[in-house]
C-alpha positions in Angstrom: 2.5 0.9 2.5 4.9 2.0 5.5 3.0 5.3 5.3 -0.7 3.8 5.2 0.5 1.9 8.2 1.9 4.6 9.8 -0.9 6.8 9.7 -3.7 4.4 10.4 -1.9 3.2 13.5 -2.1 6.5 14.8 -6.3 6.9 13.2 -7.1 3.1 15.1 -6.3 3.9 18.4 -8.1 7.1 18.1 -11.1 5.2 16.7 -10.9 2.9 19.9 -11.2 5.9 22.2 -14.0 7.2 19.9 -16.2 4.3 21.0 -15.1 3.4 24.1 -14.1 6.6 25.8 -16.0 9.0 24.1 -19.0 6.7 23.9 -20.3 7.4 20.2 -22.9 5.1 18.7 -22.5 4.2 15.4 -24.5 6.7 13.6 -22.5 9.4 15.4 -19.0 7.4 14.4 -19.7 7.1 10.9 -20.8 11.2 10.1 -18.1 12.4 12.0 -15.5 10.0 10.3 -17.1 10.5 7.2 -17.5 14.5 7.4 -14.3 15.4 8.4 -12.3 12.7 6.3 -14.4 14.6 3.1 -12.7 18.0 4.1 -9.1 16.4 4.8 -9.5 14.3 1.2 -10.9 17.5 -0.1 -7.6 19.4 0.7 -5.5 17.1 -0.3 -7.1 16.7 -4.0 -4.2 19.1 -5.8 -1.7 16.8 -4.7 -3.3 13.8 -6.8 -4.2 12.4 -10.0 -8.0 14.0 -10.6 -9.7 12.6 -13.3 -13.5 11.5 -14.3 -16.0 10.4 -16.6 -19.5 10.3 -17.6 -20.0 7.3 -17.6 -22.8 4.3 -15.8 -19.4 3.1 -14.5 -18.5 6.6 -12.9 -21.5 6.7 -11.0 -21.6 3.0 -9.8 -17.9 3.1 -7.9 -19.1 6.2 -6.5 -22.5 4.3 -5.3 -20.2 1.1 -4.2 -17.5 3.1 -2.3 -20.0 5.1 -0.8 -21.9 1.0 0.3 -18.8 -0.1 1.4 -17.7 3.2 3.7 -20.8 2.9 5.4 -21.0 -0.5 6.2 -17.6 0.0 7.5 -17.8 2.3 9.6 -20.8 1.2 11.0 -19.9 -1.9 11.9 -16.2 -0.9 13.2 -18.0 1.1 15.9 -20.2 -2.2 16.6 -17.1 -4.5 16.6 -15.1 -2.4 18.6 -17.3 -2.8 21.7 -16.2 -6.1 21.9 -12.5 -6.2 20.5 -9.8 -3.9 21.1 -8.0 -2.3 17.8 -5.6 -5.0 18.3 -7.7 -8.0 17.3 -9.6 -6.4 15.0 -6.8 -5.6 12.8 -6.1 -9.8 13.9 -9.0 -10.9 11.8 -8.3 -8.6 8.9 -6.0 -11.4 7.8 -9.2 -13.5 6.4 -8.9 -11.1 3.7 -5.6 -12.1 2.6 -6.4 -15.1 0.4 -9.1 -13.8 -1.1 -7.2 -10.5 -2.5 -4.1 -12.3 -4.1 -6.7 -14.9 -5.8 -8.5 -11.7 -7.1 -4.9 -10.4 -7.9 -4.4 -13.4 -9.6 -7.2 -13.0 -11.9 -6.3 -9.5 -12.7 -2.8 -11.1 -14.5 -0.6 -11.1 -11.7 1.9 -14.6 -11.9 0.9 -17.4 -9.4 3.9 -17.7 -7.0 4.0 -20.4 -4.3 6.4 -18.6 -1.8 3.8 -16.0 -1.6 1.4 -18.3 -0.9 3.6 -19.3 1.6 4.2 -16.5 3.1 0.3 -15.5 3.5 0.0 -18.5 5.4 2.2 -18.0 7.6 1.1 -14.6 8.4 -2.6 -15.7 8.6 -1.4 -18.4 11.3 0.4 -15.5 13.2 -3.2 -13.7 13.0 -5.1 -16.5 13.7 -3.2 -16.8 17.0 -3.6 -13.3 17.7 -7.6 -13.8 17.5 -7.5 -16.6 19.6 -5.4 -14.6 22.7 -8.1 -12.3 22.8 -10.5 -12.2 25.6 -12.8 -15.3 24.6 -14.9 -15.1 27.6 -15.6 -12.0 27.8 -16.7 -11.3 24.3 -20.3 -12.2 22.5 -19.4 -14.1 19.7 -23.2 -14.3 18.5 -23.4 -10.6 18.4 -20.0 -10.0 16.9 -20.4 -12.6 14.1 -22.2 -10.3 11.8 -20.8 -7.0 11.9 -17.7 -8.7 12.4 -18.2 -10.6 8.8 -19.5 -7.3 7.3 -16.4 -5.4 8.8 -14.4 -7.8 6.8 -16.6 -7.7 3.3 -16.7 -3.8 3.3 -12.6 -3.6 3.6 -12.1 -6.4 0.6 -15.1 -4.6 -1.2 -13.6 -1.3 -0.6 -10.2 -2.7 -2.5 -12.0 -4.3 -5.2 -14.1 -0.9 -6.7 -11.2 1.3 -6.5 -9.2 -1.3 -8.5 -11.5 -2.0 -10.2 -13.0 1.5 -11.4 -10.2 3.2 -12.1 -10.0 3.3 -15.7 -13.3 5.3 -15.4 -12.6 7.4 -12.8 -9.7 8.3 -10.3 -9.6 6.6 -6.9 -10.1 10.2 -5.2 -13.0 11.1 -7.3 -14.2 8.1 -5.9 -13.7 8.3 -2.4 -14.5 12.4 -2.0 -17.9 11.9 -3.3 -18.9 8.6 -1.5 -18.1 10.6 1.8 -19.9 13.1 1.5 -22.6 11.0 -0.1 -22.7 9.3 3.4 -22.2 12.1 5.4 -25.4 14.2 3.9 -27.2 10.6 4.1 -26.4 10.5 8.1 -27.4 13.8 9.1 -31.1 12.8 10.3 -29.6 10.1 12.5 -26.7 11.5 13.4 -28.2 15.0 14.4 -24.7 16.5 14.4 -25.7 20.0 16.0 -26.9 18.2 18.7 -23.8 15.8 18.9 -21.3 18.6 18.6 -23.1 20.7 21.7 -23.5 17.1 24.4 -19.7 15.8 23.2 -17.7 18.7 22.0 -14.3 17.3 23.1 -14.6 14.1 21.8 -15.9 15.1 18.4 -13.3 17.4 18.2 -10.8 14.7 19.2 -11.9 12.2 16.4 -11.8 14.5 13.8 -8.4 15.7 14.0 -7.3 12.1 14.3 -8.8 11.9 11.0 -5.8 13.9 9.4 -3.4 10.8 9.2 -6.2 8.5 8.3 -6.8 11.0 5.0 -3.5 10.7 4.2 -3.3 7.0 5.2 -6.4 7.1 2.4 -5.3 8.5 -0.5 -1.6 6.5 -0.3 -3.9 3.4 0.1 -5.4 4.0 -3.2 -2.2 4.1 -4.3 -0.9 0.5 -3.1 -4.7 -0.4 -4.2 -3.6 0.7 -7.7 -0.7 -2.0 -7.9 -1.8 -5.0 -5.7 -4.9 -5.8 -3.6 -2.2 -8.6 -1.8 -0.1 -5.5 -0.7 -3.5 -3.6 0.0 -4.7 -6.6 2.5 -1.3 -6.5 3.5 -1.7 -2.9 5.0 -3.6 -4.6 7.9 -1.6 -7.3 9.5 1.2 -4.0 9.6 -0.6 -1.7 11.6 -1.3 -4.8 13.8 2.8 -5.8 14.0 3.0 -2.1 14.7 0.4 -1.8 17.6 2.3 -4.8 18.8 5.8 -3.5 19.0 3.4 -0.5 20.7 2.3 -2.7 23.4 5.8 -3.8 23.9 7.1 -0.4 24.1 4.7 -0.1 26.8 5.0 -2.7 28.2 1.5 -4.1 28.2 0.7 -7.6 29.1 0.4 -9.7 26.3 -0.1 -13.7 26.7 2.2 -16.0 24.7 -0.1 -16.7 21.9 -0.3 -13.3 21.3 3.6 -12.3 21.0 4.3 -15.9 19.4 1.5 -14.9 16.9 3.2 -11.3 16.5 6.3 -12.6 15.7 4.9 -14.9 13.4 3.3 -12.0 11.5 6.1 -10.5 11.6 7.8 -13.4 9.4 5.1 -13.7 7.3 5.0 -9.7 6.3 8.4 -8.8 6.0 9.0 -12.6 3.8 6.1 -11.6 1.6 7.6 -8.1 0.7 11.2 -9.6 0.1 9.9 -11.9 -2.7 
């Protein structure tokens, strides 16, 4: 988890400048996150568990990772017109009751601390959201890909969990890349996008290095515990906090009270 949230710390702040320095739309964001993470997943194959089988079920997680990558990254690049990598990450904690009730029904044992403990970070987060810029941002266009944004991650979760007996979470991801990739090409016109933004396509690629490796260790925390997968999110938001600090940013109070809050409610979850 400490690596995940390492490495997609590093891959969110380089997906920030990708839309709001670098100006891609979200076609472009989505086949250059999607072709370069293929050949950095690609490389990284011999260090992981590889298996598949012929099965309707093979093809399916494929199909569904593929559905849920897309709608991701399409809708990141939408939602981060409005909301810095900060409060995105904020929202992310929406997801948290929802994976531990679908842990739950997988056989893992009810506990009320952790319950607990989920609240409280969802508070923290929920404070977070509400420091954000509220008049400057466009609620009515957000709302959707906002709510999509939010599906696609807990769908994302639940088909590698829940495909895995069928085939391995790689085999999974590798193909539904490149799957979107080959799909974006007439939109995207990547020859064309390469030539008019060399230096910024260039830039978001090699930041999608640590987000491979932030990807295959996800599968892994996937494997044990959607909680500790959601999880993954409110962390790189306590790190880009502790970021801001370092920096010293200006943050209101809501937002470092709600930090700190996080904060409580991550490191208490992981000590139960």
């Amino acid at each position: 988890m400490l690596t995940v949230t390492a490495c997609y710390t590093l891959s969110s702040l380089g997906d920030k400048y990708a839309v709001s320095k670098a100006k891609f739309n979200s076609d472009e964001f989505t086949f250059l996150m999607c072709s370069s993470l293929s050949v950095f997943v690609a490389l990284l194959l011999p260090f992981q568990e590889i298996y598949f089988s012929l099965t309707v079920q093979s093809f399916a997680a494929i199909l569904l990772t593929a559905l849920s990558k897309i709608i991701e990254f399409e809708t990141c690049a939408a939602v981060l017109k409005y909301l810095s990598a900060f409060e995105l990450k904020a929202w992310l904690g929406v997801t948290l009751f929802v994976s531990y009730a679908t842990d739950l029904f997988f056989g893992e044992t009810l506990s009320a601390v952790k319950i607990l403990f989920i609240a409280i970070t969802a508070v923290g987060l929920v404070l977070i959201a509400r420091s954000g810029r509220e008049e400057k941002i466009n609620y009515r266009k957000l709302a959707l890909p906002l709510i999509l944004y939010l599906a696609s991650k807990y769908g994302y979760g639940l088909v590698i969990k829940s495909f895995t007996p069928f085939i391995s979470s790689s085999m999974q991801l590798l193909p539904a890349l490149i799957l979107v990739s080959v799909v974006l090409i007439p939109r995207a016109k990547p020859i064309k996008l390469i030539k008019s933004k060399p230096d910024g396509a260039l830039k978001m690629s090699l930041f999608r290095i640590p987000n491979a490796i932030g990807m295959v260790a996800e599968n892994m925390v996937i494997a044990v515990s959607l909680t500790d997968y959601s999880f993954i999110q409110p962390m790189i938001l306590v790190a880009l906090f502790a970021i801001g600090l370092i920096r010293r940013e200006n943050c209101s109070k809501l937002n470092v009270i709600g930090g700190i809050i996080c904060v409580v409610g991550v490191v208490g979850f992981q000590a139960v």
